[in-house]
C-alpha positions in Angstrom: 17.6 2.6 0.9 16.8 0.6 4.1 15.4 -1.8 1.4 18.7 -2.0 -0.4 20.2 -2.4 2.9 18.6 -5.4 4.3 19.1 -7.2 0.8 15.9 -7.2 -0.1 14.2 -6.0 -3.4 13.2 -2.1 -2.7 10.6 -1.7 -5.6 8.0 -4.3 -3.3 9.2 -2.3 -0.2 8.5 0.9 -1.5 5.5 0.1 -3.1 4.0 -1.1 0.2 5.4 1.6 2.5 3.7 4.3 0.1 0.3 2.4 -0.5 -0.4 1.9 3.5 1.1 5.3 4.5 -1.5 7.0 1.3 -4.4 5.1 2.7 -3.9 5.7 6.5 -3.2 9.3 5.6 -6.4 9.6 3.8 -8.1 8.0 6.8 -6.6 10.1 9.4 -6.6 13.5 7.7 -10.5 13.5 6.1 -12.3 16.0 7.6 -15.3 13.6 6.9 -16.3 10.3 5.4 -12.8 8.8 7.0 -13.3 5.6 5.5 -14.6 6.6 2.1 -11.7 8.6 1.6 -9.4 5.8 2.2 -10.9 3.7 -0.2 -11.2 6.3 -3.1 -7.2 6.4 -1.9 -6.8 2.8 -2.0 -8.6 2.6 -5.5 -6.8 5.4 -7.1 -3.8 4.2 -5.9 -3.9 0.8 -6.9 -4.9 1.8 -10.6 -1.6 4.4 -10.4 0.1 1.4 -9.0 -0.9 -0.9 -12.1 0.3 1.6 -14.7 3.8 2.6 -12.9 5.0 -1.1 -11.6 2.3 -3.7 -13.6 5.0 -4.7 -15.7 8.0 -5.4 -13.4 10.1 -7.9 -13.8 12.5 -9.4 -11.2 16.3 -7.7 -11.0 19.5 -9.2 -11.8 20.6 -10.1 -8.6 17.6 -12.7 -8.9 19.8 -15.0 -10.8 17.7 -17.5 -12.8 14.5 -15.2 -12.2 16.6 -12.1 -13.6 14.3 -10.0 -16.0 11.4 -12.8 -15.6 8.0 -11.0 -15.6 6.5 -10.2 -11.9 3.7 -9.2 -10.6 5.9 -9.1 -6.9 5.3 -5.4 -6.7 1.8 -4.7 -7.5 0.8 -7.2 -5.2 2.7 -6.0 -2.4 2.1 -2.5 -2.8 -2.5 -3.4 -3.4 -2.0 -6.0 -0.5 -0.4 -3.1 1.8 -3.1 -1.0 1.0 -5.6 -3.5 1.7 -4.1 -3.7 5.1 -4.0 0.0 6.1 -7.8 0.3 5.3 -8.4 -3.1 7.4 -6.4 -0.9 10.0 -8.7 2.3 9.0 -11.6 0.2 9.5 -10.8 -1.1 12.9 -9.7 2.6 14.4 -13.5 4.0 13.3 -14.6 1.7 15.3 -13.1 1.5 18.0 -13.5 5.9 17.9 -17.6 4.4 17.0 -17.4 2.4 20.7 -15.7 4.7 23.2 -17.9 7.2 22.1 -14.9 9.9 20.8 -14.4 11.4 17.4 -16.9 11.0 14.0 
């Protein structure tokens, strides 16, 4: 909705608000192996996001790009995934140097 509101296309949105809130979920709530768990999340998620949005195509409010074939919302949904396990990665260690946490 907040997508929809802005003007913007909310399948991309979406897409990317799920994929970086899975990952950083599976991060934060592992009992153990943080980071493996948010790429196994990452992994399965991208393959899930392949088969639900791998064949979008751009709406009609895209005038000459209407119905055209994209690829918009896989990519922004893998690349926000890619980025919450970059931000995964960087909160083990800082947890590793201050001597807190697993």
């Amino acid at each position: 909705m907040a997508a929809d509101a802005m003007g913007v296309w909310a399948e991309p949105v979406a897409g990317a608000c799920a994929a970086f809130a899975v990952v950083l979920s599976a991060y934060l709530f592992a009992p153990a192996g943080r980071l493996a768990a948010a790429s196994v999340a990452l992994v399965l998620g991208s393959l899930a996001a392949w088969r639900v949005v791998g064949g979008a195509s751009f709406p009609e409010s895209y005038g000459a790009r209407a119905y055209l074939p994209t690829e918009l919302p896989l990519v922004c949904t893998i690349g926000a995934g890619v980025v919450a396990l970059g931000c995964a990665t960087l909160l083990s260690r800082r947890v590793r140097f201050s001597g807190h946490g697993a």
